[in-house]
C-alpha positions in Angstrom: 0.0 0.0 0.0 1.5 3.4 -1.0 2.5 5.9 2.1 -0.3 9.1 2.1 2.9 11.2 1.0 2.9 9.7 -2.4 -0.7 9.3 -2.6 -1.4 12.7 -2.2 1.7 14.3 -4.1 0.4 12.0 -6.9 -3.1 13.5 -6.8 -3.5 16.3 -8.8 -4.9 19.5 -7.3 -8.0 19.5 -8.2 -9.4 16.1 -6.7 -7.8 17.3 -3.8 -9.7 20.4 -3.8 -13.1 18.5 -4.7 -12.0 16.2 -2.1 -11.6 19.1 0.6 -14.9 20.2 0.1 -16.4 16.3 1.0 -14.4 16.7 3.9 -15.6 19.9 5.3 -19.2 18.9 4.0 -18.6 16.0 6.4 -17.5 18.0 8.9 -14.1 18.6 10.9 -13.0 19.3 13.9 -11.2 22.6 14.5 -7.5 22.4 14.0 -8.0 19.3 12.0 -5.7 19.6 8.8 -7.6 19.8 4.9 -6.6 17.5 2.7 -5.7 20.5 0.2 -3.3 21.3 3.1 -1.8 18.1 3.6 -2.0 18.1 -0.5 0.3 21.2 -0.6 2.8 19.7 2.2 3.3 16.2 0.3 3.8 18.4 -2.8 6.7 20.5 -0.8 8.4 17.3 0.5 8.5 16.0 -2.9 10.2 19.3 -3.5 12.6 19.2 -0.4 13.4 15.4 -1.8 14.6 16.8 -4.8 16.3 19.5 -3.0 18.1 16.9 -0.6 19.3 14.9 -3.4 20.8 17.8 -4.8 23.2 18.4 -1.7 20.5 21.2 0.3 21.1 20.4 4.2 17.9 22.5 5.1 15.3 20.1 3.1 16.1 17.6 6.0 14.5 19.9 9.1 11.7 21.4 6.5 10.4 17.9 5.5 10.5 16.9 9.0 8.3 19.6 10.0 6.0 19.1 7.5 5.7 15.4 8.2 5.1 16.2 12.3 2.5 18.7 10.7 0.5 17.0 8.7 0.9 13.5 11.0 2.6 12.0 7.9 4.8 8.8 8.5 8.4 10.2 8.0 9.7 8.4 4.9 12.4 6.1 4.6 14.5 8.7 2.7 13.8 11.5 5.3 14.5 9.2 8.4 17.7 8.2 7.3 19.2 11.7 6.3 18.0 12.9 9.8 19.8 9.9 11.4 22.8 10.7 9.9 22.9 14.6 10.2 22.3 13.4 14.0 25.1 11.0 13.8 27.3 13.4 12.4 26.8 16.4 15.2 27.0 13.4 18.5 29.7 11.7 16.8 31.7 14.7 16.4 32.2 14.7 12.6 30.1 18.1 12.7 30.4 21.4 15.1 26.6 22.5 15.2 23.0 21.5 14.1 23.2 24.1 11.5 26.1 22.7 9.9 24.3 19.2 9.3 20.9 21.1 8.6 21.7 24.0 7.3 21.2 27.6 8.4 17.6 28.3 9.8 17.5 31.9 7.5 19.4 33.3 4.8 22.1 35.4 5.7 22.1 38.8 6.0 18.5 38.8 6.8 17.2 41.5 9.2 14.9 39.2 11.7 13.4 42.0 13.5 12.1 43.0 10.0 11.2 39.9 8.8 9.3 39.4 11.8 7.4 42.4 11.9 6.3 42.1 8.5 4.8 38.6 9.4 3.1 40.1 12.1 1.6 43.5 10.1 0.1 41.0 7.2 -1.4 39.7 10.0 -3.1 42.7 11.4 -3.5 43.9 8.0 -6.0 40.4 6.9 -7.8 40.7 10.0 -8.7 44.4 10.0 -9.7 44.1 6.2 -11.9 41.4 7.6 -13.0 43.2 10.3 -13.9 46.3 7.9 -16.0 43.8 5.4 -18.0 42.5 8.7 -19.3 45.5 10.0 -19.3 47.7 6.9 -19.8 46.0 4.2 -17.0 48.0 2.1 -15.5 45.9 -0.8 -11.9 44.8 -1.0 -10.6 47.6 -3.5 -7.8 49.9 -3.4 -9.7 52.7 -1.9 -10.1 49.9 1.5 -6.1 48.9 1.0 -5.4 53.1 1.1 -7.1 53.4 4.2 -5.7 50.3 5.5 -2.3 51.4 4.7 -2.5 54.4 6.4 -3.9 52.8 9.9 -0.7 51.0 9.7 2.0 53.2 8.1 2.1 51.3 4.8 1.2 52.0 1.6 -1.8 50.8 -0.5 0.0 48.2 -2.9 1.8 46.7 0.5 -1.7 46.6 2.2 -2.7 44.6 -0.8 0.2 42.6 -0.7 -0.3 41.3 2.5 -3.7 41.1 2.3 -3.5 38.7 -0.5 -0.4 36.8 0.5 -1.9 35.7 3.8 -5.5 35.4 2.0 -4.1 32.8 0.0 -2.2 30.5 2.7 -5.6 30.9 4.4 -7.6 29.8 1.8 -6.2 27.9 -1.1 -9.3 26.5 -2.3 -10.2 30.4 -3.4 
C-alpha cells in the first residue's frame, strides 16, 4: 500500500480540492488539517526530496516539520538523512546543528524585520476582515489606502499582504 505522501503528491490539485470540500461537508473538527493542506505539504516534501538529493542540508529539518504537521509517516528517505545529520553532530564529525541542517534563514536577513512584517500582514487580513464585517465595504484599493495608512504602509503593501496571507488561508479560493 502506498505511504499518504505519495498518494497525495500524486493526486493532482483538483481532486484534492473536490475532495476538501467532502471533507468539510462531512465535517471537521477545529485544527484538524484539509486535505488540500496536507495536498500542498506532500507536494513540498516531494520538492525538499529533490532539493536533498541535490546536496541542500535545510530540506532535512523542512520535510521533518511538514511530516510532524500533517501527522505524515516520516519516509524512509527522510528518516535516514536525519539519522545521519544526527550522527554526524554526537559523533563529532560536525560542530553545530546548522552545519548538518543547514542555516535556519538566509544570511544577511534582518529578523526584527522579517518578523514584523509577518506580524503586520497579519493585522492587516484581520482588519480588512473586520472592515468587510461590519461595513460592508468591498476589497478595493480605496479599503487597502485606508488600510495602509492605519498601519503606516502604503496601499500596494496593504494589498500585498492582504493577498499573501489570503491565500495561505484559503487555497481553495
Amino acid at each position: 500500500m502506498k505511504d499518504e505522501i505519495t498518494k497525495l503528491s500524486q493526486m493532482s490539485k483538483e481532486k484534492a480540492m473536490l475532495a476538501t470540500v467532502q471533507q468539510i461537508e462531512k465535517g471537521c473538527r477545529p485544527g484538524d488539517r484539509l486535505l488540500i493542506e496536507k495536498w500542498e505539504a506532500a507536494q513540498e516534501i516531494k520538492f525538499w526530496h529533490q532539493k536533498l538529493c541535490k546536496g541542500e542540508k535545510k530540506a532535512i529539518i523542512e520535510s521533518l516539520y511538514l511530516c510532524v504537521l500533517n501527522d505524515f509517516l516520516v519516509p524512509s528517505w527522510l528518516t535516514l538523512a536525519f539519522l545521519r545529520a544526527y550522527r554526524d553532530v554526537n559523533h563529532y564529525r560536525a560542530a553545530s546543528w546548522d552545519e548538518v541542517f543547514g542555516l535556519p534563514h538566509r544570511k544577511g536577513i534582518h529578523l526584527k524585520a522579517k518578523k514584523d512584517e509577518k506580524d503586520k500582514s497579519v493585522r492587516v487580513w484581520v482588519r480588512v476582515k473586520q472592515i468587510q464585517k461590519t461595513k460592508g465595504e468591498p476589497i478595493d484599493e480605496f479599503l487597502f489606502e485606508s488600510i495602509g495608512k492605519e498601519f503606516g504602509i502604503c496601499r500596494s503593501l496593504a494589498s500585498k499582504h492582504y493577498y499573501s496571507l489570503e491565500k495561505r488561508l484559503n487555497p481553495m479560493k
